[in-house]
C-alpha positions as CSV (number, residue, x, y, z in Angstrom):
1,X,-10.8,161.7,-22.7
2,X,-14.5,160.8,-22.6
3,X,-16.1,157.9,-20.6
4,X,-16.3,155.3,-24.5
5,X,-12.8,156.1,-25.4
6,X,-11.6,154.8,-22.2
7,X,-13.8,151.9,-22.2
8,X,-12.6,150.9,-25.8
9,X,-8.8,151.3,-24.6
10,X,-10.0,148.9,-21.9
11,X,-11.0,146.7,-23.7
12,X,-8.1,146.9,-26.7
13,X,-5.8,146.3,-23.5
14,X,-7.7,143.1,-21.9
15,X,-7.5,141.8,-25.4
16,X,-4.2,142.2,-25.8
17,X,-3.5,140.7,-23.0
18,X,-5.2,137.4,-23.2
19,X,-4.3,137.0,-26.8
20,X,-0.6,137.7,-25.7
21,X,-1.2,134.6,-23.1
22,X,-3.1,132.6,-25.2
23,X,-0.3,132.7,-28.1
24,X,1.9,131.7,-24.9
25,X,0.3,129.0,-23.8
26,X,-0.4,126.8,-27.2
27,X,2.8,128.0,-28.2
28,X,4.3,125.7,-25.1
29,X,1.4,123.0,-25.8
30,X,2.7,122.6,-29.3
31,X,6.4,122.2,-28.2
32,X,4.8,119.3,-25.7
33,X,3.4,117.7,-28.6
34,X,6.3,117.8,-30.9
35,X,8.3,116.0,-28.0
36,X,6.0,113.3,-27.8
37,X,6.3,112.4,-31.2
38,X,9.2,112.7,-31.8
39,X,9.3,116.1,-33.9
40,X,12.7,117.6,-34.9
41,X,14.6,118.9,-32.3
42,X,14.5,122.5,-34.0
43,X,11.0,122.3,-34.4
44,X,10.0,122.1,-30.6
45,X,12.7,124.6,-29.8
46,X,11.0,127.1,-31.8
47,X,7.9,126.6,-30.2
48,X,9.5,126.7,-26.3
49,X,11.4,130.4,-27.9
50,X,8.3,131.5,-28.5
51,X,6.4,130.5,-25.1
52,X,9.4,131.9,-23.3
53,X,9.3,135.1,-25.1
54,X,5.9,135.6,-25.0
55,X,6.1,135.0,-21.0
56,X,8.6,137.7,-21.0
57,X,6.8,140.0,-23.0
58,X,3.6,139.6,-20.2
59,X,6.5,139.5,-17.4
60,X,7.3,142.8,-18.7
61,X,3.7,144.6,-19.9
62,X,1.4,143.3,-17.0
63,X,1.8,145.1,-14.4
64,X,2.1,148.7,-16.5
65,X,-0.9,147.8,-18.1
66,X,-2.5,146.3,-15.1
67,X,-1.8,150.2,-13.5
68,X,-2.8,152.0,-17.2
69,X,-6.4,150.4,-17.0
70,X,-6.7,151.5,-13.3
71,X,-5.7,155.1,-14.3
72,X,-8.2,154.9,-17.1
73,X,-11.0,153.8,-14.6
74,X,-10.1,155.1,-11.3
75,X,-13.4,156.4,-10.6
76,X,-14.6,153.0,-11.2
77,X,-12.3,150.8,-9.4
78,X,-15.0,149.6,-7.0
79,X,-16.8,148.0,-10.0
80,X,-13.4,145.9,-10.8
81,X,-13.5,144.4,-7.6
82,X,-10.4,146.4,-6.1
83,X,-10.1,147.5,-2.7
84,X,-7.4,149.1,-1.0
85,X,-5.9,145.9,0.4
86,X,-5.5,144.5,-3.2
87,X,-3.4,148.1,-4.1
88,X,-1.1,147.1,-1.6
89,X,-0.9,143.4,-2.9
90,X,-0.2,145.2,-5.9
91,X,2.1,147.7,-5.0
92,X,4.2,144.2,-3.2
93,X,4.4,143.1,-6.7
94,X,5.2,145.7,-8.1
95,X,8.2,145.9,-5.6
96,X,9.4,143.0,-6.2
97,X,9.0,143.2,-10.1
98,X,10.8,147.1,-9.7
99,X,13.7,144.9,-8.0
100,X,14.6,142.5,-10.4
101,X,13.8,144.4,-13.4
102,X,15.6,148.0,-12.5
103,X,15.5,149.6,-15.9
104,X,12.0,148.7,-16.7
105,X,10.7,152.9,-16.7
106,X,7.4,151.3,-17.1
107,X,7.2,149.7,-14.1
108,X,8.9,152.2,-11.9
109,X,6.3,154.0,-13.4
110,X,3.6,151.6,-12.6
111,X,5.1,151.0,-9.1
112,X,4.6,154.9,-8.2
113,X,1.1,155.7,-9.6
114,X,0.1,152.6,-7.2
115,X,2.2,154.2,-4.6
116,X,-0.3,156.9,-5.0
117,X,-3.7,154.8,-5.2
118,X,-2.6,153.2,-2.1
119,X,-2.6,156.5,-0.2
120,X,-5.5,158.3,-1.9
121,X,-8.4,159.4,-0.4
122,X,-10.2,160.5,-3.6
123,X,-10.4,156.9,-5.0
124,X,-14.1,155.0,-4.0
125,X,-13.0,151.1,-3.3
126,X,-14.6,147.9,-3.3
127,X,-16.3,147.7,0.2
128,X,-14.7,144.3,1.0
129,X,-17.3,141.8,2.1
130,X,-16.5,138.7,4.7
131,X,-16.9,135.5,3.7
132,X,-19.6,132.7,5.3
133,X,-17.7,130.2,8.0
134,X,-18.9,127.7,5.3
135,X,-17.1,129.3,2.5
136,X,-14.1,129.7,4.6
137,X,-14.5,125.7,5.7
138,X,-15.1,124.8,2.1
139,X,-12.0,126.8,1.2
140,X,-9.7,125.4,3.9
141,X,-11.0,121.5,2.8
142,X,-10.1,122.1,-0.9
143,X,-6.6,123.2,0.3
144,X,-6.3,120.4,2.9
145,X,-7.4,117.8,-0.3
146,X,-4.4,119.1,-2.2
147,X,-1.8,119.1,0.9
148,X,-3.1,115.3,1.2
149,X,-2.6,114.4,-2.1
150,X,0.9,116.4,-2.3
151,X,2.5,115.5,1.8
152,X,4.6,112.5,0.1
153,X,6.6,115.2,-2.0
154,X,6.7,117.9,1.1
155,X,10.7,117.3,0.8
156,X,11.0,119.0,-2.2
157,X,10.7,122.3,-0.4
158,X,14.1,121.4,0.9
159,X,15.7,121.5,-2.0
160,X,14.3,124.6,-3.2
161,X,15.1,128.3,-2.0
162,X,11.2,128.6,-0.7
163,X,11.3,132.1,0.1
164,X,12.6,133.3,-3.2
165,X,10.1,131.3,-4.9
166,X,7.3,132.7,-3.0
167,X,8.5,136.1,-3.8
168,X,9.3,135.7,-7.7
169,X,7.0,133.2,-9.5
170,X,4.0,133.0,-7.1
171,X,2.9,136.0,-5.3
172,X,3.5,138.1,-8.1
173,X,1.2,136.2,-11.0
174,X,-1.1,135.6,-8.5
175,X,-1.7,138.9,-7.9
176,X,-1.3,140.3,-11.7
177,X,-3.8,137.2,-12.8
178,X,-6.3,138.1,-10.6
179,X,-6.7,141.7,-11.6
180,X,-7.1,140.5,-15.0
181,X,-9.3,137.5,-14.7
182,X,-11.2,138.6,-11.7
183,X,-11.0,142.1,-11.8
184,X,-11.0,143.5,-15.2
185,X,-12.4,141.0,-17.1
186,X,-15.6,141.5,-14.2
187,X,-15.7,144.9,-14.8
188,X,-16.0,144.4,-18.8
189,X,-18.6,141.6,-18.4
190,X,-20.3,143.8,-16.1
191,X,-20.3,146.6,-18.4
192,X,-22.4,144.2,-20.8
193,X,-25.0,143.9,-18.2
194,X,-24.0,140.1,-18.4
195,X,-25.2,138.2,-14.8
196,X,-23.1,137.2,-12.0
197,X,-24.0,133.5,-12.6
198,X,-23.2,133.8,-16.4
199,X,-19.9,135.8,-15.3
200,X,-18.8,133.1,-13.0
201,X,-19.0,130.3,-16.2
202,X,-17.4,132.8,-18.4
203,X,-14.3,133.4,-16.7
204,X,-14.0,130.1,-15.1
205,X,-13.6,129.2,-18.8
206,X,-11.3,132.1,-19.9
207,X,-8.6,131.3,-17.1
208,X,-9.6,127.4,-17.6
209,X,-8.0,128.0,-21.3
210,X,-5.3,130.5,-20.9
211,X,-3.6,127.5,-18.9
212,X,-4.0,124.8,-21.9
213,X,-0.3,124.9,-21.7
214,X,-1.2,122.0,-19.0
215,X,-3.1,120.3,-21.0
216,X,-0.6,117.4,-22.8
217,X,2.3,117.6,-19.7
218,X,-0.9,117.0,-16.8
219,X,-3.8,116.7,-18.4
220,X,-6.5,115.9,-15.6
221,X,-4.6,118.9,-13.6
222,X,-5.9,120.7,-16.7
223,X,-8.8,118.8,-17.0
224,X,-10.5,119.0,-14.0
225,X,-8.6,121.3,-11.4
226,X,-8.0,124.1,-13.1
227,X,-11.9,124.4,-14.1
228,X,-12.2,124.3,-10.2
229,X,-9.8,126.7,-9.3
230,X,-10.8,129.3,-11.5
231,X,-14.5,129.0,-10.5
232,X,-13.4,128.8,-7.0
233,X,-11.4,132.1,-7.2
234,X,-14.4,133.6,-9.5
235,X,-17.0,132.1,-6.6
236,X,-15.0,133.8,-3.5
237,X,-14.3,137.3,-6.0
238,X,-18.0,137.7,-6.4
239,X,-18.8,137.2,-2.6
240,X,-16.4,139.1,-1.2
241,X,-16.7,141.9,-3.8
242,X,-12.8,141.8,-3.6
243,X,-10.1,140.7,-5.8
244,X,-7.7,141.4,-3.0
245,X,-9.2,137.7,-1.2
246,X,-9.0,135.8,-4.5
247,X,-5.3,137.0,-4.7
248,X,-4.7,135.8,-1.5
249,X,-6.9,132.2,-2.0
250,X,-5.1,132.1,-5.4
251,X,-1.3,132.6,-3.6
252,X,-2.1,129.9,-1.0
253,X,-3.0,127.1,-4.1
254,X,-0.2,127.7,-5.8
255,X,1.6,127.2,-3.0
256,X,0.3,124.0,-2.4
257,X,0.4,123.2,-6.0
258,X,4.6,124.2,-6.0
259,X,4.6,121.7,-3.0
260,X,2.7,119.3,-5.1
């Protein structure tokens, strides 16, 4: 398969994708709306079967696409941000995914082709860049601002099984979210010789959107913090040429966010 055809799958993939997650995320909007006034009950639960099977449908074709894409551009993974750390955050996801969805072939499938990125020595990485002591102070303050706001609700993590949390709904769509808003969504932007700056505003604004689901149930969170987040995690992506140190930025505000 020559170099355009696997550009255009690429592509066709990444599309699907954030069309998939778009769909799921007005579809839950919608259902917010249709509470608020009142709608008929059948109505909004329509709209909440769709968002919940389109979150299945992505729970499902992420990470096998996520692992497709990198087999279509493994000579090429250093352009999508990925180092070898981030293959192991992905191969921790894909373990845990592999876990709780046994009979998924697709992500067994996934899970082993990673298994064998991680060990490669064929495969040219992202050289992994270290942050500046301000970035890493600017980071840490953001987070601190967000434990502030949230330390009256720090009981909640009582009542919750933390670890299992950790495990199932946050390290895993951290991880999958930033190979395709970071990552691949980089490499495609960079493909159209579009600048760093301009590719910082760009998918600030694509992950800004494919959270609108936010937008009626917390709407300055959608407002105004997501904006930040995602041009935060774009921001630190971009300087540490890594996707693997977004992924871990982007697992410690979620957590904050599920203490929150």
């Amino acid at each position: 398969m020559n170099i355009n055809n696997k550009r255009s799958i690429t592509y066709l993939i990444l599309f699907f994708l954030l069309i998939i997650r778009y769909t799921q995320s007005f579809s839950l909007v919608w259902a917010d709306y249709l509470t608020i006034i009142n709608s008929e009950i059948n109505n909004i639960k329509l709209f909440n079967f769709w968002g919940d099977t389109l979150f299945a449908i992505l729970l499902l074709a992420k990470y096998p696409l996520i692992a497709l894409i990198f087999k279509l551009n493994q000579n090429s993974l250093s352009e999508m941000l990925i180092d070898r750390l981030y293959i192991f955050l992905l191969l921790l996801a894909g373990i845990i995914g592999v876990y709780f969805l046994p009979y998924n072939i697709f992500f067994i499938i996934a899970f082993v082709y990673t298994l064998f990125l991680a060990f490669s020595t064929k495969q040219t990485f992202s050289n992994r860049q270290p942050l500046s002591y301000l970035d890493i102070i600017l980071l840490f303050i953001f987070l601190f601002l967000h434990v502030y706001i949230a330390h009256d609700n720090m009981g909640r993590l009582s009542s919750f099984n933390f670890i299992e949390h950790l495990f199932v709904e946050i390290i895993p769509p951290s991880v999958f979210e930033e190979a395709i808003f970071r990552g691949i969504i980089f490499f495609c932007l960079f493909e159209l010789r579009i600048s760093n700056k301009k590719i910082l505003i760009i998918q600030t604004i694509i992950f800004w959107l494919a959270h609108i689901n936010f937008a009626i149930e917390a709407p300055l969170f959608f407002l105004i913090e997501i904006p930040i987040i995602g041009f935060i995690l774009g921001y630190v992506a971009l300087k540490s040429k890594s996707v693997s140190v977004s992924s871990v930025v982007h697992i410690l505000i979620n957590i904050v966010l599920f203490i929150a």
